[in-house]
C-alpha positions in Angstrom: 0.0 0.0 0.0 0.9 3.4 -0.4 3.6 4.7 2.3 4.4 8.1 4.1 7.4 8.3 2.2 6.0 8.2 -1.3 4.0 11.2 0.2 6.7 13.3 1.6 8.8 12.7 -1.8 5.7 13.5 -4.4 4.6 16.7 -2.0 8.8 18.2 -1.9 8.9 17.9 -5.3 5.4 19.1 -6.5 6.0 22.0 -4.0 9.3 23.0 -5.4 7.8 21.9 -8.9 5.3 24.6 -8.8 7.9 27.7 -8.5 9.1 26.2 -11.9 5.7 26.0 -13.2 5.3 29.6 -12.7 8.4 31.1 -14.3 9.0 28.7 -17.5 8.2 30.2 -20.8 6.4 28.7 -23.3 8.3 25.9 -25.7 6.5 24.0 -28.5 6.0 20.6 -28.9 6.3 19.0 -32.5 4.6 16.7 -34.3 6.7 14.3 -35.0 9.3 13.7 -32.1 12.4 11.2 -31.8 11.3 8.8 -29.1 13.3 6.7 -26.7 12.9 4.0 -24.4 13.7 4.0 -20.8 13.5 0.3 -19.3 14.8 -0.4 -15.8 16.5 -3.2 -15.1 16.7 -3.2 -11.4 12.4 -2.3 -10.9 11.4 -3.9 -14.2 9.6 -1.1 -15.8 9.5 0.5 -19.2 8.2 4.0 -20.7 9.1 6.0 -23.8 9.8 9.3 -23.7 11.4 12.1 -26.6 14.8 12.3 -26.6 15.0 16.1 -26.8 13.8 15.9 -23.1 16.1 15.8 -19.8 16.0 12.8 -18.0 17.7 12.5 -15.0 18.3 8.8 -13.0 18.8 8.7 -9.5 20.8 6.2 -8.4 20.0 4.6 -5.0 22.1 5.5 -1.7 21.6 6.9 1.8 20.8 10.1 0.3 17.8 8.8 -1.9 16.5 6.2 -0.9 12.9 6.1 -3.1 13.2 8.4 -6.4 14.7 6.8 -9.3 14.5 9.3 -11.6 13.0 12.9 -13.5 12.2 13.3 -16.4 11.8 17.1 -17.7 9.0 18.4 -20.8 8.2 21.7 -22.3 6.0 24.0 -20.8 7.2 23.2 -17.2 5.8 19.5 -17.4 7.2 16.7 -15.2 7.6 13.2 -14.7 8.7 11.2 -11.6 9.1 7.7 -10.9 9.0 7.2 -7.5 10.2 3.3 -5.7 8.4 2.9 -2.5 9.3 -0.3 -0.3 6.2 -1.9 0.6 7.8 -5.2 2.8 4.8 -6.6 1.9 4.2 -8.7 -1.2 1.7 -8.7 -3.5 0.7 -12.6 -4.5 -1.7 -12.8 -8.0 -3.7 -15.6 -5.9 -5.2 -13.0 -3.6 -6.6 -11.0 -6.2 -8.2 -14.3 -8.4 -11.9 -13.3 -7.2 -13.0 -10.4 -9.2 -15.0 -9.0 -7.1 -13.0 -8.7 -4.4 -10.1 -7.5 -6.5 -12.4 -4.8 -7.0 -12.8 -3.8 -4.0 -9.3 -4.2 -2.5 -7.8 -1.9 -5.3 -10.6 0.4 -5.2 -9.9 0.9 -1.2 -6.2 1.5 -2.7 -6.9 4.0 -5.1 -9.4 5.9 -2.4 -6.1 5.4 0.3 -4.0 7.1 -2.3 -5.9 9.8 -2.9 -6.1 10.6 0.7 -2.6 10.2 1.3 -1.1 11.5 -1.5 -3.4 13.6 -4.1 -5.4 15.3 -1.2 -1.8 16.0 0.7 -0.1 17.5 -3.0 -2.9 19.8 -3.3 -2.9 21.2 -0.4 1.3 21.4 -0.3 1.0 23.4 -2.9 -2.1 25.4 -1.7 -4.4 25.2 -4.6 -7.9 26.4 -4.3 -9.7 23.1 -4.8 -8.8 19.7 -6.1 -10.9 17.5 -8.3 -10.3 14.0 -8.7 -11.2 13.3 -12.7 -10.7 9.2 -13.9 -9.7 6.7 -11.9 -8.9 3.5 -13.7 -8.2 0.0 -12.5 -5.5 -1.2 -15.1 -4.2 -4.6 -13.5 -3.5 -7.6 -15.2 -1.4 -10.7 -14.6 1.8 -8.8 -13.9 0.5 -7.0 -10.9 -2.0 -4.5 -9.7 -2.1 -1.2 -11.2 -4.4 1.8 -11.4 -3.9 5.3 -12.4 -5.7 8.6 -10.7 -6.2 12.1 -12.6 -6.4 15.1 -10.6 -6.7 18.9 -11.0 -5.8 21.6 -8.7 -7.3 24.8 -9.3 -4.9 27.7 -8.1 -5.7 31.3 -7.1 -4.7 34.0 -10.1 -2.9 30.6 -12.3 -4.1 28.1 -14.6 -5.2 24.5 -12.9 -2.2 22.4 -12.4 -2.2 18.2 -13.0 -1.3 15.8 -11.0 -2.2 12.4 -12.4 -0.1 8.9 -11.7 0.0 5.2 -12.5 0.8 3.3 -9.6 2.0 -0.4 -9.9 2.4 -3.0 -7.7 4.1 -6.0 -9.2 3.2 -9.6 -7.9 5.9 -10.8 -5.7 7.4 -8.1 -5.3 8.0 -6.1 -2.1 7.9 -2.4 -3.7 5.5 -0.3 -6.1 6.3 2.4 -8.6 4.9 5.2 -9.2 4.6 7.0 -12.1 3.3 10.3 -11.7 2.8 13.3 -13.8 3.0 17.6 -13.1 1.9 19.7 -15.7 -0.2 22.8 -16.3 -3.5 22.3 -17.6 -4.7 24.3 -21.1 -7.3 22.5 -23.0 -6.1 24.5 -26.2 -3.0 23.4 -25.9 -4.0 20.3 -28.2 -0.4 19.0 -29.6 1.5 19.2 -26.2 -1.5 18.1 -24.3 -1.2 14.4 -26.6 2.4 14.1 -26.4 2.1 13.9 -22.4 -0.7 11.9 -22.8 1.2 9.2 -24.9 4.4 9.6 -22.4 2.2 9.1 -19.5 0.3 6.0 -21.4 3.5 4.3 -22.2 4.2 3.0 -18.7 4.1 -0.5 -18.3 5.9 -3.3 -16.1 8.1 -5.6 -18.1 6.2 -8.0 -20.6 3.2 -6.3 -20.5 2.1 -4.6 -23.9 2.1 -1.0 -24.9 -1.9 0.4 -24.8 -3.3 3.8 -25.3 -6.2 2.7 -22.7 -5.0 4.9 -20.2 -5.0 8.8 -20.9 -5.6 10.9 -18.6 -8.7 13.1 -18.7 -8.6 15.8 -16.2 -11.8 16.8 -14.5 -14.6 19.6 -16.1 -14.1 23.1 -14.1 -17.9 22.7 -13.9 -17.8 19.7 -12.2 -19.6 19.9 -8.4 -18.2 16.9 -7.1 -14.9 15.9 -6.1 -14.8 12.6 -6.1 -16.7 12.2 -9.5 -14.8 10.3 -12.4 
């Protein structure tokens, strides 16, 4: 489950995050980008991201103990891929009954909301959060979900925070793959290129899909909790 580590990590870097979110300038995105493939060896994961971008790994030591790596876009978007111990294993047996599958993860994605989402906006004092689509995206390889959220800030435009968090089967950690970014409905190209970075996220083996885009919350919306 999701630990107060993961927390204190997500909400020091969203916090200082946001100070770069308000002084970057502009920078397009193109069309047609050269893409590479990040895969890590020691955690087992895999995304794609355009090489024109900074990525930055963090190599594991006293000092960091839980973030493996940044990954820098235009317009002041982020990505972060956070390791959190667990010390507890996830076995694939446990989660065989459907139904009760559904309802474990469902408590996790409500638990990490609370501990994490709710914890981010409030670290970096937006006005309101939203929670937009919450998706349950596990499969034989472990139990995975993602969570779209959308902080609306006083005199800014709404900031995203959105994340797929995996838990491999038999495996004592989760990673967390979590995305920062301002929010501007017109901005169409750079809005799909984050979309397909954040999309491409997968443990090892399991296939590529475009299943999981985010889709932030309407300003309109009343409820918070609402997909």
């Amino acid at each position: 489950m999701p630990k107060r580590n993961l927390a204190k990590h997500l909400v020091l870097w969203t916090s200082s995050l946001l100070v770069v979110l308000l002084l970057v300038k502009s920078r397009p995105v193109h069309a047609q980008m050269d893409l590479r493939e990040y895969y890590d060896r020691d955690y087992g994961y895999v995304f794609n991201y355009p090489a024109a971008w900074k990525l930055q790994s963090m190599p594991e030591g006293n000092a960091n103990k839980d973030i493996r790596l940044m990954l820098q876009g235009p317009n002041g978007s982020d990505f972060m891929v956070v390791v959190d111990k667990t010390k507890q294993t996830l076995r694939k047996t446990d989660f065989e009954d459907e139904s009760d599958r559904t309802r474990q993860v469902d408590q996790m994605i409500q638990q990490t909301i609370a501990q994490i989402y709710q914890v981010i906006s409030e670290s970096i004092k937006a006005v309101n959060m939203k929670v937009g689509e919450r998706r349950d995206l596990s499969n034989d390889f472990g139990i995975k979900f993602y969570i779209a959220t959308l902080n609306t800030m006083k005199g800014g435009k709404p900031i995203i925070v959105a994340g797929i968090h995996a838990f491999p089967f038999n495996k004592d950690y989760s990673i967390n793959f979590t995305m920062t970014t301002f929010w501007d409905p017109t901005a169409k190209q750079d809005n799909e290129m984050f979309t397909q970075v954040f999309n491409s996220f997968r443990l090892k083996g399991e296939p590529q899909t475009v299943t999981g885009a985010t889709k932030p919350p309407s300003d309109n919306s009343d409820n918070e909790d609402s997909p």
